[in-house]
C-alpha positions as CSV (number, residue, x, y, z in Angstrom):
1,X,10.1,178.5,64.6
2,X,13.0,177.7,61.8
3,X,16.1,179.8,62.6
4,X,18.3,180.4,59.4
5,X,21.7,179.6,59.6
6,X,24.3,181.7,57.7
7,X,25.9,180.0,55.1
8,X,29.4,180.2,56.7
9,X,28.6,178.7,59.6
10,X,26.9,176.0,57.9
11,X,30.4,175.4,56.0
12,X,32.0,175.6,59.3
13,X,30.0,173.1,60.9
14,X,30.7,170.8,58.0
15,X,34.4,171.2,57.9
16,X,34.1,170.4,62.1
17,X,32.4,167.7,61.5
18,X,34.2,165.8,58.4
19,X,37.8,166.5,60.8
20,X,36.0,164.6,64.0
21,X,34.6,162.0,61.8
22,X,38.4,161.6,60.1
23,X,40.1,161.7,63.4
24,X,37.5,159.0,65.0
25,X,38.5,156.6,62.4
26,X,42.1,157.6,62.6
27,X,41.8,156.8,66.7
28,X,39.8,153.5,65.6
29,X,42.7,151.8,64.0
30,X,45.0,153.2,66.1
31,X,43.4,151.4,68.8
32,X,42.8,147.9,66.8
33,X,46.1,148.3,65.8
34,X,47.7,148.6,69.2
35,X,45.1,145.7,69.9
36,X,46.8,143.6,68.0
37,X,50.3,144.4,68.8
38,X,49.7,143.8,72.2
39,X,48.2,140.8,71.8
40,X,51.1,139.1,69.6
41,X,53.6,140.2,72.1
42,X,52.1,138.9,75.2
43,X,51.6,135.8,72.6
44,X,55.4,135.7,72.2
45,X,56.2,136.6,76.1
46,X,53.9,133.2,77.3
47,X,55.4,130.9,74.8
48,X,59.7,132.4,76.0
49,X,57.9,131.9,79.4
50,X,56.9,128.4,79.2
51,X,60.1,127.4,77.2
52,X,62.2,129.0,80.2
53,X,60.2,126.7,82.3
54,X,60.8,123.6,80.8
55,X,64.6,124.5,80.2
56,X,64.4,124.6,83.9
57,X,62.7,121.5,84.7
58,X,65.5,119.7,82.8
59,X,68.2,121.2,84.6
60,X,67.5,119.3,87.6
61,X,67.8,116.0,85.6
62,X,71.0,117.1,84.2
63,X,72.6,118.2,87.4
64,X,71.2,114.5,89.5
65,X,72.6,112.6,86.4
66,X,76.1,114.5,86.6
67,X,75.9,114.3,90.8
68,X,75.6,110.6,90.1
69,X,78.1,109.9,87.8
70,X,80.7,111.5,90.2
71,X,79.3,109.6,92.9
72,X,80.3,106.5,91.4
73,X,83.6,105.3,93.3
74,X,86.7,104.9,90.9
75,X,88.3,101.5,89.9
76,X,90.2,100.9,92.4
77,X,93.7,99.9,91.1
78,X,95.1,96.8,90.6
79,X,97.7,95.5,93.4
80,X,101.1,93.8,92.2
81,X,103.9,91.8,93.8
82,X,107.3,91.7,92.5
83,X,109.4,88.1,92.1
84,X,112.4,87.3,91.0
85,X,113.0,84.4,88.3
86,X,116.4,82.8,87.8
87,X,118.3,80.6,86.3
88,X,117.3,78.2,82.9
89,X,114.8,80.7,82.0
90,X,115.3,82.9,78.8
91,X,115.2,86.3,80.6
92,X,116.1,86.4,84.1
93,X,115.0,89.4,85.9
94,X,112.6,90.7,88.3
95,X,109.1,91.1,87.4
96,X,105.9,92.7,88.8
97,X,103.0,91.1,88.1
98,X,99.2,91.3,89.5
99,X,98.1,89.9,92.6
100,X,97.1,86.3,92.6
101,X,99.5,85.5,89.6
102,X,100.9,82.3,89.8
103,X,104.3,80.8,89.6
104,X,103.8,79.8,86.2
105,X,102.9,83.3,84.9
106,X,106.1,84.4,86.3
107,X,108.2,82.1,84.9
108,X,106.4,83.1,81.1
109,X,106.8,86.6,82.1
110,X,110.7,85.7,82.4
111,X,110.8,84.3,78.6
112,X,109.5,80.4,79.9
113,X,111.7,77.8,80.3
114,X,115.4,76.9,78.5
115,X,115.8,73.7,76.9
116,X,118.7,73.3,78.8
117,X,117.0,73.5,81.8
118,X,116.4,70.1,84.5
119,X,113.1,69.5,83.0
120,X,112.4,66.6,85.9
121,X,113.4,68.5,88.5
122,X,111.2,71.1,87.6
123,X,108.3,68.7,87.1
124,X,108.7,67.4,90.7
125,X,109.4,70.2,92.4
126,X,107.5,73.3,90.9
127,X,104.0,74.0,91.6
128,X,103.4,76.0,89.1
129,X,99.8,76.7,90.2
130,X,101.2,78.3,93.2
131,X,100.2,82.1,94.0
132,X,102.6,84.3,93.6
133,X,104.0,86.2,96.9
134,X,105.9,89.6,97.0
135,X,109.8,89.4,96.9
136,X,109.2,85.8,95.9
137,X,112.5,84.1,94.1
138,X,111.6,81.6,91.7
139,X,114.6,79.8,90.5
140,X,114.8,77.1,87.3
141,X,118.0,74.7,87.1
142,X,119.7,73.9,84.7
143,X,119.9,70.3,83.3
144,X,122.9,68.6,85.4
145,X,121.8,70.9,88.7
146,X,119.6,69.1,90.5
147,X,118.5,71.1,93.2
148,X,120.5,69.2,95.6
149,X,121.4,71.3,98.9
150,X,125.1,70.7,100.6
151,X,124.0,68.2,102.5
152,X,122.8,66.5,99.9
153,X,119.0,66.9,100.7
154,X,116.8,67.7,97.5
155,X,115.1,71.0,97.8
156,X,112.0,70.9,97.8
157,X,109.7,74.4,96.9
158,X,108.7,74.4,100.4
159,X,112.3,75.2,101.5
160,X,113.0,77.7,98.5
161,X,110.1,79.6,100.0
162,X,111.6,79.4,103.6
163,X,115.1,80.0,102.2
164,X,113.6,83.0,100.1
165,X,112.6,84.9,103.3
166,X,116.0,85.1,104.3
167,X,117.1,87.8,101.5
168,X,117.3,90.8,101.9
169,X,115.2,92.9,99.3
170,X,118.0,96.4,98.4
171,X,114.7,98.5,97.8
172,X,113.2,98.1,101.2
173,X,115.9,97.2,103.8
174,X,116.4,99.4,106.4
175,X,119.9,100.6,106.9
176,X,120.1,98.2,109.5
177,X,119.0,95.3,107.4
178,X,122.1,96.1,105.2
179,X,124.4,96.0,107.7
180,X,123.3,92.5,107.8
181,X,125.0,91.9,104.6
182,X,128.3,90.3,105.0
183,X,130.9,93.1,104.1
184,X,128.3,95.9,104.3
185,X,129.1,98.6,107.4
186,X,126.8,101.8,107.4
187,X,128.5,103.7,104.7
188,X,128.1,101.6,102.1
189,X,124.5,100.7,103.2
190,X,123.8,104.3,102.5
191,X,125.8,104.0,99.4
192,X,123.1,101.0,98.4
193,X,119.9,103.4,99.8
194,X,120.9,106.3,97.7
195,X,121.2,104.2,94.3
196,X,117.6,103.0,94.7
197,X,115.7,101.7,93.1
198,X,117.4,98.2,91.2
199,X,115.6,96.3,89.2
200,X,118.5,94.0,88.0
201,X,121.7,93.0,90.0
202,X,123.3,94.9,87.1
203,X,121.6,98.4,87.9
204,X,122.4,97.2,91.9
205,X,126.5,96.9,90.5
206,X,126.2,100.0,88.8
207,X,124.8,102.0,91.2
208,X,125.0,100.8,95.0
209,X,128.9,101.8,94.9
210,X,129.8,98.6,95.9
211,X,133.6,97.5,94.4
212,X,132.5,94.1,91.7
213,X,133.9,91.4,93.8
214,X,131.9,92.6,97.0
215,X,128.6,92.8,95.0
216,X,129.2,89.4,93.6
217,X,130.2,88.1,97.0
218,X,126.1,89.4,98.6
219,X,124.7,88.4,95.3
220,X,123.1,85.5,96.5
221,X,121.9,87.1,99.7
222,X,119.9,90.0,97.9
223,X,116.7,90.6,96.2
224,X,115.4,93.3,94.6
């Protein structure tokens, strides 16, 4: 049995099913759509991911490298010693000069050797291939001295180096050391302490306090 359907319901039923249809396709793309986007963004979040990950693998590298290079001990500094060089040379003076210098390098360090100086006495009795030693006095003659002692014994560098140890360096000396000094009491050794340091007998005259005839007169007992 065929039931008749009124006409406006029939239009109805149309108009129903023409906005389902519409909204189904409408959902459809939403969905693909939203597919998509989701799929390019977890693209994007794996790929920031795995760069993250090796930006932190490296770091460890980095870190061991810059642990290793401040590991690494410093150069150690060099050591000096300080000698003095008198006499025919161009500059005397005292000089520092590295460890294991030799007597030769001091006396270039000084301006080398004077024409006037006693050229044979020098060739017989200065090593100068000997090391260097701290508050060592080197001292050149000049042509007509002939190294000749008061009793009329040649010196020879062996005794300069024994005679040497008898000076009294003005930057080290205790108090009592200075007292030593012929003419020095305890007030003027204090006088001498408080001008330190000297490298020439000239800063030790203008400084140390000490009259010009009394600095003269210890001259020859002091190093510096």
């Amino acid at each position: 049995m065929q039931i008749e359907v009124p006409p406006a319901v029939s239009q109805a039923l149309a108009q129903l099913k023409q906005f389902f249809s519409s909204r189904l396709n409408a959902i459809s793309i939403g969905a693909l759509a939203m597919g998509a986007g989701s799929l390019v963004l977890g693209t994007l979040f794996l790929f920031q991911t795995k760069n993250q990950d090796e930006n932190v693998a490296f770091q460890p590298i980095i870190s061991d490298i810059s642990d290793h290079q401040a590991a690494s001990p410093s150069a150690q500094p060099r050591k000096h010693v300080v000698v003095a060089v008198t006499g025919a040379v161009k500059s005397p003076g005292s000089y520092a000069l590295e460890e294991q210098s030799r007597v030769g390098e001091a006396i270039a360090s000084a301006g080398g050797v004077l024409r006037q100086a006693n050229r044979a006495w020098i060739d017989r009795h200065v090593n100068m291939a000997q090391k260097l030693r701290d508050e060592m006095l080197i001292f050149i003659p000049f042509e007509g001295e002939d190294g000749i002692e008061a009793d009329g014994e040649s010196v020879s560098s062996e005794k300069q180096l024994s005679a040497q140890s008898t000076l009294v360096n003005v930057n080290t000396a205790t108090l009592a050391q200075l007292t030593e000094l012929k003419g020095i009491g305890e007030v003027r050794a204090q006088g001498i302490v408080s001008g330190r340091p000297y490298a020439t007998f000239s800063e030790f005259l203008e400084r140390s306090g000490l009259s010009s005839s009394l600095a003269e007169s210890v001259k020859s007992s002091i190093t510096f």
